[in-house]
PLY file of the C-alpha trace (Angstrom):
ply
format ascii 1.0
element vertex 422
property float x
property float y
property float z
element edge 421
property int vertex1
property int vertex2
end_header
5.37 46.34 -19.81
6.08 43.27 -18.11
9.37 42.93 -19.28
10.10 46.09 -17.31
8.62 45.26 -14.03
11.31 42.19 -14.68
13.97 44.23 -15.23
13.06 47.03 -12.12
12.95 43.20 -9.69
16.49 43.25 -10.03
17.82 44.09 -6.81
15.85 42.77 -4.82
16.12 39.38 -6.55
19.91 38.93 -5.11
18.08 38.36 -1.81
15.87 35.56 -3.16
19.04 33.96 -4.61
20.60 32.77 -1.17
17.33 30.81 0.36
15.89 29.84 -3.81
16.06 25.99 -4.97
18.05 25.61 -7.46
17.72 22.12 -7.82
21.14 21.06 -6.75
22.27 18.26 -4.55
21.93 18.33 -1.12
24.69 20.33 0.51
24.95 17.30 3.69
26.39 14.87 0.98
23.19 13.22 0.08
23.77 12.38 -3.24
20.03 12.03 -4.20
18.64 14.70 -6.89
16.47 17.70 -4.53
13.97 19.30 -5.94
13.04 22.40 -4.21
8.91 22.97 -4.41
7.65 26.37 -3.58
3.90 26.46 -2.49
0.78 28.45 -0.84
-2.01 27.38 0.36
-3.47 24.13 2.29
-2.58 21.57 -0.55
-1.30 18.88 1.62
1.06 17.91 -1.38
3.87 17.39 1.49
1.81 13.71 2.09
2.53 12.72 -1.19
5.74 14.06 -1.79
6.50 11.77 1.40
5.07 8.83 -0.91
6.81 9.38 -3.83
10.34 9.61 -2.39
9.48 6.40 -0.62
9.03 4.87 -4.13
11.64 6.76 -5.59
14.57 6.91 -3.32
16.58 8.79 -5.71
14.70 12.19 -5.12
14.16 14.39 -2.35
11.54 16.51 -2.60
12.57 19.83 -0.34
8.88 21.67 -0.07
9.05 25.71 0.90
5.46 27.06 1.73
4.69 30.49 1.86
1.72 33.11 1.77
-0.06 33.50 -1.52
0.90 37.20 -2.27
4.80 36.49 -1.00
4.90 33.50 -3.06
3.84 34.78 -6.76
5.84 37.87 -5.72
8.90 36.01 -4.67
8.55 33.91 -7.63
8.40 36.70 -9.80
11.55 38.55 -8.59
13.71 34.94 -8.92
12.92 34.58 -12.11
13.41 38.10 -12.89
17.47 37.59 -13.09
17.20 33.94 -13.23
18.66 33.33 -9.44
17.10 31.75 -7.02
13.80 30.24 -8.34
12.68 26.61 -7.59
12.86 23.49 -9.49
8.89 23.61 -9.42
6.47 26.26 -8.08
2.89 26.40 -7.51
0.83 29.44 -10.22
-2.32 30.22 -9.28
-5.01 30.53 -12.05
-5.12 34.15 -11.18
-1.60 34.98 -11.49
-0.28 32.98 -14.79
-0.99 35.87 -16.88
1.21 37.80 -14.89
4.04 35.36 -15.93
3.42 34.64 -19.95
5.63 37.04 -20.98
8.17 35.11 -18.94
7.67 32.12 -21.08
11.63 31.97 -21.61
11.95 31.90 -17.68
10.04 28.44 -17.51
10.04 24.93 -18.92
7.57 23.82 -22.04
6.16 20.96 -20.63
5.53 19.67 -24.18
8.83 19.15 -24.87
8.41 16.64 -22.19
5.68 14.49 -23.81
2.66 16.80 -21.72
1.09 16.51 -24.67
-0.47 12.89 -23.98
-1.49 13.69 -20.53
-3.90 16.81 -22.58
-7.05 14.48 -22.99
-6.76 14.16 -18.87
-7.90 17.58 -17.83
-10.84 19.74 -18.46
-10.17 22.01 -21.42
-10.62 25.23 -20.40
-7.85 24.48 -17.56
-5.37 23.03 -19.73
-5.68 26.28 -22.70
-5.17 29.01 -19.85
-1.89 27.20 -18.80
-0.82 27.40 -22.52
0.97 30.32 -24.49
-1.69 32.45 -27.04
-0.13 29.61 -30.03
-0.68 26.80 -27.60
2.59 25.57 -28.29
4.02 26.27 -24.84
2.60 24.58 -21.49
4.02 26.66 -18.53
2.36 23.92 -15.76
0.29 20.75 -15.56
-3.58 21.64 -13.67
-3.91 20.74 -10.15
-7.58 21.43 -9.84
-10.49 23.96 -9.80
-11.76 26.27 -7.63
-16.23 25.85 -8.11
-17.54 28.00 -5.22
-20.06 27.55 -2.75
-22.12 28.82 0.19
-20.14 27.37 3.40
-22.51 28.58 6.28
-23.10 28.08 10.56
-25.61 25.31 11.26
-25.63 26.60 14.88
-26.19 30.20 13.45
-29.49 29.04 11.52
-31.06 27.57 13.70
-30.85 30.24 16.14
-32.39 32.27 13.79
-34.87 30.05 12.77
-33.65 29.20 9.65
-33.42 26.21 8.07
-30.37 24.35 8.58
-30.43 21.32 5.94
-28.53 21.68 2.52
-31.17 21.47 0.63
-33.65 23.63 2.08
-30.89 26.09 2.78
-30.27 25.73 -1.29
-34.07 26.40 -1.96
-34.50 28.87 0.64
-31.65 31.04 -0.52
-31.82 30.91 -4.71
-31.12 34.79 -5.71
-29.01 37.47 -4.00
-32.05 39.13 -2.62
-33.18 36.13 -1.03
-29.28 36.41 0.57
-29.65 39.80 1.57
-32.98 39.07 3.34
-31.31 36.02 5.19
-28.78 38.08 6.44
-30.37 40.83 7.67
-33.01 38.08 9.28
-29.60 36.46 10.90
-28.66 40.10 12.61
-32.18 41.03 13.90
-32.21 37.48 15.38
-28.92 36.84 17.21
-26.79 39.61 16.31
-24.07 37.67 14.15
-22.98 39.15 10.91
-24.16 37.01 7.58
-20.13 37.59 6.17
-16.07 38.14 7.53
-15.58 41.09 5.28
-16.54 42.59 1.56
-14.23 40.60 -0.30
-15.65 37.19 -0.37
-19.53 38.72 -1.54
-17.44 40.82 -3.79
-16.01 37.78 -5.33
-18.64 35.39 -5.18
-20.84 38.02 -7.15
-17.81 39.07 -9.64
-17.28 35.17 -10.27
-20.59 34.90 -12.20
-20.06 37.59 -14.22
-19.02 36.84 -17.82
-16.48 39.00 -18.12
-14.19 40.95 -15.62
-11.88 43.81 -15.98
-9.98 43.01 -19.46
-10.82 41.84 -22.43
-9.41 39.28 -24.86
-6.76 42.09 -26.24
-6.15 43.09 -22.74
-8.40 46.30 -23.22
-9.66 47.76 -19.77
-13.19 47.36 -19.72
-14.26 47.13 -15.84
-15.61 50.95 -15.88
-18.37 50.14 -18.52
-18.59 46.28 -16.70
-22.35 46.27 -15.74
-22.13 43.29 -13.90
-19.04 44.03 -12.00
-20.41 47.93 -11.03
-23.69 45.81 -9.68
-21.50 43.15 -7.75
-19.68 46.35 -5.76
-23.26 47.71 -5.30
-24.39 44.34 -4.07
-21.40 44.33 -1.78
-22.22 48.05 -0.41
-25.99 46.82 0.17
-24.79 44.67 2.38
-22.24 46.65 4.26
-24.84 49.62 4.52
-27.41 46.80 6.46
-24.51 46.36 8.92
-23.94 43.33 8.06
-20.31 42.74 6.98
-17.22 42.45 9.18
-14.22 43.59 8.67
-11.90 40.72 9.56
-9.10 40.34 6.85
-8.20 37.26 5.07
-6.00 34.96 6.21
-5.37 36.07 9.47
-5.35 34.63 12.86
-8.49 36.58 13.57
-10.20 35.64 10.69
-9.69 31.97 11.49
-10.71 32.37 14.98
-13.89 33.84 13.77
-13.96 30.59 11.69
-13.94 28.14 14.87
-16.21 30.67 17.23
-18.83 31.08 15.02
-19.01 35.04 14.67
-19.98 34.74 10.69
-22.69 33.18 8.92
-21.48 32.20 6.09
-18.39 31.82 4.23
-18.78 32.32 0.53
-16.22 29.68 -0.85
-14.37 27.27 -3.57
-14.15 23.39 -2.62
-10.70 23.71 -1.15
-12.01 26.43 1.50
-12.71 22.95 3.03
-9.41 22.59 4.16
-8.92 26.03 5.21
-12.46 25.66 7.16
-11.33 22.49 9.11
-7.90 23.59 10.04
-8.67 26.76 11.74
-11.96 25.55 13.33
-11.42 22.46 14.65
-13.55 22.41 17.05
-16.99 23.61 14.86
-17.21 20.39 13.38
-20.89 19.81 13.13
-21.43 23.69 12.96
-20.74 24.16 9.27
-22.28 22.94 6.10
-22.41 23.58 2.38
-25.23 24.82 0.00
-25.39 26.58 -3.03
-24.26 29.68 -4.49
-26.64 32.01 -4.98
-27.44 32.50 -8.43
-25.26 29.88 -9.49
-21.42 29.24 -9.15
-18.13 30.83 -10.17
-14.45 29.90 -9.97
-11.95 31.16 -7.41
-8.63 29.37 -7.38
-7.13 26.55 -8.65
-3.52 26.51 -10.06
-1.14 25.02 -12.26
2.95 23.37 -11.19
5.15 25.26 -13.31
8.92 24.81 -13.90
11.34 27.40 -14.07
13.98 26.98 -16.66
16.57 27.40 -14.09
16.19 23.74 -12.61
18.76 21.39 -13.06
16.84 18.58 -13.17
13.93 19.18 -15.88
13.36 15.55 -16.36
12.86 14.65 -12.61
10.80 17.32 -11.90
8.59 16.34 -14.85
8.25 13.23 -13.62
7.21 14.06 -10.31
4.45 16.55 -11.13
3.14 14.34 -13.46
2.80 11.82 -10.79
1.60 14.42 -8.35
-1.59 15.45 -10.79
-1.95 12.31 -12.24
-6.11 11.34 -11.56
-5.48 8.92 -8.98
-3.34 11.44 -6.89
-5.92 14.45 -7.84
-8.68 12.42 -6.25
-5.92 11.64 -2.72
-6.20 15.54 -2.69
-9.45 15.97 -2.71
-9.88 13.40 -0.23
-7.15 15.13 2.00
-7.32 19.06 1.21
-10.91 19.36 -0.73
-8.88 20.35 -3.80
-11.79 19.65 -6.61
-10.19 17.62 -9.45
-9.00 19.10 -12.81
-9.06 15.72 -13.91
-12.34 14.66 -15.12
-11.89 10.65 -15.10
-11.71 11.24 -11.41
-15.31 12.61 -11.52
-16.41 8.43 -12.16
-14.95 6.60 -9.18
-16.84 5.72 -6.42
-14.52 6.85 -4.55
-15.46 10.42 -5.37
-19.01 9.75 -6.33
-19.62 8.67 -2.75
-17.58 10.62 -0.42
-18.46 12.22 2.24
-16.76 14.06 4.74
-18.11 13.77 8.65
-17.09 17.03 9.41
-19.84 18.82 7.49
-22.37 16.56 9.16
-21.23 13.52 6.62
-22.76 15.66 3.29
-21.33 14.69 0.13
-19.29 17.35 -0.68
-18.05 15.97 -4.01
-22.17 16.35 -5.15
-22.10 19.63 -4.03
-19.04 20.79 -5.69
-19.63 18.56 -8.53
-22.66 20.40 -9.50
-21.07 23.64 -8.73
-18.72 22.81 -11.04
-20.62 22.42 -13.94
-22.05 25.99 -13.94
-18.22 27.17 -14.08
-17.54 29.13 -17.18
-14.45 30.38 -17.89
-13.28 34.29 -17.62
-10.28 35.94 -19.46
-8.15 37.75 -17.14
-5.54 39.84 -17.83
-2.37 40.15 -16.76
-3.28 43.21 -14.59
-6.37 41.64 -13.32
-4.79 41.52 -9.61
-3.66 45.37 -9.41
-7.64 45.73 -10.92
-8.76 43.90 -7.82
-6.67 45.51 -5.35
-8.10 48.56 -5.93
-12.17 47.81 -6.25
-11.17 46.20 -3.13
-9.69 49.16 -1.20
-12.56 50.96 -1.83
-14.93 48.13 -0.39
-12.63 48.34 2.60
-13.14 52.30 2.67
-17.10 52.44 2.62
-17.08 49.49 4.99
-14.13 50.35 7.47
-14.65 54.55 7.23
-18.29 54.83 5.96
-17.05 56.38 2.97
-19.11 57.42 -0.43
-19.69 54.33 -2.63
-19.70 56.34 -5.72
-16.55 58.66 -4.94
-14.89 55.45 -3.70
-15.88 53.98 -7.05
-14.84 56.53 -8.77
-11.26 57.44 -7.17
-10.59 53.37 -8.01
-11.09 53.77 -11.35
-9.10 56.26 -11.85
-6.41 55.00 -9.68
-6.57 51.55 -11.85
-6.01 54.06 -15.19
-3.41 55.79 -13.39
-1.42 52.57 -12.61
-1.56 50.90 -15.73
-0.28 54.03 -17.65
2.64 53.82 -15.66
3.30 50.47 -16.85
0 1
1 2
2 3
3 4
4 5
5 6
6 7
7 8
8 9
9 10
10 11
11 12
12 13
13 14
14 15
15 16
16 17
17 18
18 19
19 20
20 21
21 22
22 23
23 24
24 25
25 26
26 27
27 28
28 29
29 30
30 31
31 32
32 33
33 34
34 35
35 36
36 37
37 38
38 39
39 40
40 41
41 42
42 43
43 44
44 45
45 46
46 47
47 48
48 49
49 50
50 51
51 52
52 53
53 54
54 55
55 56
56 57
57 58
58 59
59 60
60 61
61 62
62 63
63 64
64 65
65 66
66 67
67 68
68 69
69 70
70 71
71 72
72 73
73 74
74 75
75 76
76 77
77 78
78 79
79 80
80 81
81 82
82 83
83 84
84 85
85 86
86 87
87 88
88 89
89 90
90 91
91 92
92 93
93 94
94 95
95 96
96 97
97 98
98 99
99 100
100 101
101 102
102 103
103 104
104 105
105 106
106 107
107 108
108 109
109 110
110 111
111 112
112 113
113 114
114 115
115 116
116 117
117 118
118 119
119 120
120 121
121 122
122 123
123 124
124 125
125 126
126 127
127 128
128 129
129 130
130 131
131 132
132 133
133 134
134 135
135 136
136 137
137 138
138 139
139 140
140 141
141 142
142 143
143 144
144 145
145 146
146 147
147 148
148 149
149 150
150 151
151 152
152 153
153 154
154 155
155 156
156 157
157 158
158 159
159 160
160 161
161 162
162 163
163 164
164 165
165 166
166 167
167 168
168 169
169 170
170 171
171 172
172 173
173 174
174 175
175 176
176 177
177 178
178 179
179 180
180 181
181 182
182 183
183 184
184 185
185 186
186 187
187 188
188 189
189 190
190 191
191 192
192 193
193 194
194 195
195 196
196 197
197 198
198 199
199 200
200 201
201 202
202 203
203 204
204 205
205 206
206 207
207 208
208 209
209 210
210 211
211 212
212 213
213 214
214 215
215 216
216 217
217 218
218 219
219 220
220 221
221 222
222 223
223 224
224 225
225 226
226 227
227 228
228 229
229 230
230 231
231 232
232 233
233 234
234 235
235 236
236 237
237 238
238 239
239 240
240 241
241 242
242 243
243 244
244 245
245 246
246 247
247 248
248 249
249 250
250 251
251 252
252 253
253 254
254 255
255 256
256 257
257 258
258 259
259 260
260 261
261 262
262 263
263 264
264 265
265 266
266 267
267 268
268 269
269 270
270 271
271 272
272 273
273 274
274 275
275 276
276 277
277 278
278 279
279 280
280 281
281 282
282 283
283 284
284 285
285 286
286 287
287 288
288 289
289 290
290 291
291 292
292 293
293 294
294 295
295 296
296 297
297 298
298 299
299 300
300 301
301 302
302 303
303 304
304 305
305 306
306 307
307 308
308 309
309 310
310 311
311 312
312 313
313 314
314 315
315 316
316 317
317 318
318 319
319 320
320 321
321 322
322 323
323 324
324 325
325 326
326 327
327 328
328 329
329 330
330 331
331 332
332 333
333 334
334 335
335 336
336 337
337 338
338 339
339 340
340 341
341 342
342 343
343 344
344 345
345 346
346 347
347 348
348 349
349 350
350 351
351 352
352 353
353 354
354 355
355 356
356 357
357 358
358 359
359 360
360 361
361 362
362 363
363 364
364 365
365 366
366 367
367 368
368 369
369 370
370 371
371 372
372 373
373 374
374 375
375 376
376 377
377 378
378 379
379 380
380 381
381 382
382 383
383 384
384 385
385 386
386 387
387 388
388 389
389 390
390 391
391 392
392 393
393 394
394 395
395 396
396 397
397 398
398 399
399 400
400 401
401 402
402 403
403 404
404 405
405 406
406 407
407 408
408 409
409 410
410 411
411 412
412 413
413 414
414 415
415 416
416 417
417 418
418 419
419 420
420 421
């Protein structure tokens, strides 16, 4: 099935070809090997790229950022006709499924000594980057996405709420406890507790055991009690008036970040990043507790390299200095990106840093304990298109008052629809 969808990219890969990498010199004369980096997200990897041509004036590191769903798509298309891909691009945990029948498409970082650099990362991370025979590494980890509940200090208070971490944590333990918050929040000042369904939606689908697929890929969302009572959840919520409907990623929805028009932000460690930048001036506002009813996963991603690099070894070289522990703890220092590397998880450093913008908590406690409810979830190599669509009909109930249960419904069958046509 895949193989089709790489064979139906085709055309539109010729496009991709004139602005890819390639990984060939620079065209001003520069004789120093460029490695073109494709990326999404706030990862702040630019800083160190900065540091590592400084020690290794040989390279030039040429980094191309672009919007999650554009990037894996772009991605995808380039390496559909092998033209125009990268020397090294970004996967998110989400999306490598997506690519494993690909393998041929990328380089098997084994064959470039990954293999001693295994013991480094945590070892659920390091077997989802790996082919079913674990023979094949398609990317080294970057880090891990353990979620928590960001929320509006301001907001509390106003509502007469409490506003410190830890009473927040014991105040708010289960979902209901949420729900009641929330609709205490909206009586009070009139705020809504969330931006939109998605991030509830996730934050309750993240502690589910499974998802939509199974181990042999079978469909099993339909029967998925836990995922048919994280929509309902969701639809609780939205029926209390509650939720917005501000979409992710958007100008709007960051503005909404800064002004304070949400309660709470329902998050993984590097939303810390994405909090700061678009809300610059709510520093002091926000703070972090925990997840109701425990923590998921949402994010974290691997550096692959496509086969069609020139310069294998270089680019090796780099990531590995990129993800290496010391450099995984610089980006959670600079971005909030939560370490894949466990040695990192010992420094003092980590162990005591806090960040003054969340009131000085220690966000690497918080996250660090979030991180060890984290299980880990097959999930498919449809499990976006599975997504999409139990999200569109989130978006319908909330944006057009529309049935839950037909909306429910009419996804399902639009999920068994699309993956019969392959």
């Amino acid at each position: 099935m895949a193989k089709k969808a790489f064979g139906l990219a085709l055309a539109s890969t010729l496009l991709l070809a004139a602005c890819g990498g390639g990984g060939t010199e620079d065209a001003s004369g520069d004789d120093r090997v460029e490695l073109t980096f494709w990326l999404f997200g706030t990862t702040k990897y630019e800083e160190l790229a900065e540091v590592y041509m400084e020690e290794n004036p040989g390279v030039k590191i040429n980094i191309q950022e672009g919007d999650n769903t554009d990037h894996h798509n772009n991605l995808f298309t380039a390496l559909s006709t092998g033209s125009g891909a990268p020397d090294l691009a970004l996967v998110e945990i989400n999306e490598i499924e997506r690519y494993r029948d690909a393998q041929d498409r990328f380089i098997n970082l084994y064959d470039y000594g990954a293999e001693e650099l295994k013991g480094h990362y945590l070892d659920w991370v390091w077997e989802t980057a790996e082919n079913r025979d674990g023979d094949f590494l398609f990317g080294l980890p970057t880090d891990i996405g353990p979620t928590a509940m960001f929320y509006r200090t301001d907001v509390f208070e106003e509502a007469g709420l409490p506003t410190d971490p830890e009473e927040v944590s014991a105040t708010i333990q289960t979902w209901d406890d949420y729900t009641e918050m929330a609709n205490t929040i909206y009586e009070k000042t009139g705020t809504i507790v969330t931006d939109s369904p998605e991030l509830v939606y996730n934050a309750l689908r993240d502690q589910a055991k499974e998802h939509y697929f199974n181990e042999n890929e079978e469909l099993i969302v339909e029967n998925n009690a836990a995922i048919r009572e994280a929509y309902d959840r969701t639809v609780e919520l939205i029926e209390n008036g509650v939720v917005g409907s501000l979409e992710l990623w958007t100008p709007e929805w960051g503005g909404a970040m800064d002004t304070g028009d949400y309660a709470t932000l329902l998050g993984p460690a590097w939303m810390i990043a994405v909090i700061q930048g678009n809300a610059p001036n709510a520093a002091g506002n926000w703070s972090i507790a925990d997840m109701p009813e425990g923590a998921g996963n949402w994010g974290g991603s691997f550096v692959t390299i496509p086969a069609e690099t020139d310069h294998p070894e270089e680019a090796y070289d780099f990531v590995k200095w990129l993800l290496s522990p010391e450099n995984q703890l610089q980006s959670f220092v600079d971005a909030g990106l939560f370490p894949s590397a466990p040695a990192v998880y010992e420094e003092e450093a980590f162990i005591n840093h806090t960040d003054e913008y969340f009131n000085g908590l220690n966000t690497a406690a918080v996250f660090g304990k979030a991180a060890q409810q984290v299980e880990s979830v097959y999930k498919g190599r449809n499990y976006m298109l599975v997504q999409e669509e139990i999200l569109t009909a989130l978006d319908n109930v909330n944006s057009n008052g529309a049935d839950p249960d037909a909306e429910w419904d009419a996804a399902m069958k639009r999920i068994n629809d699309r993956l019969q046509r392959g």
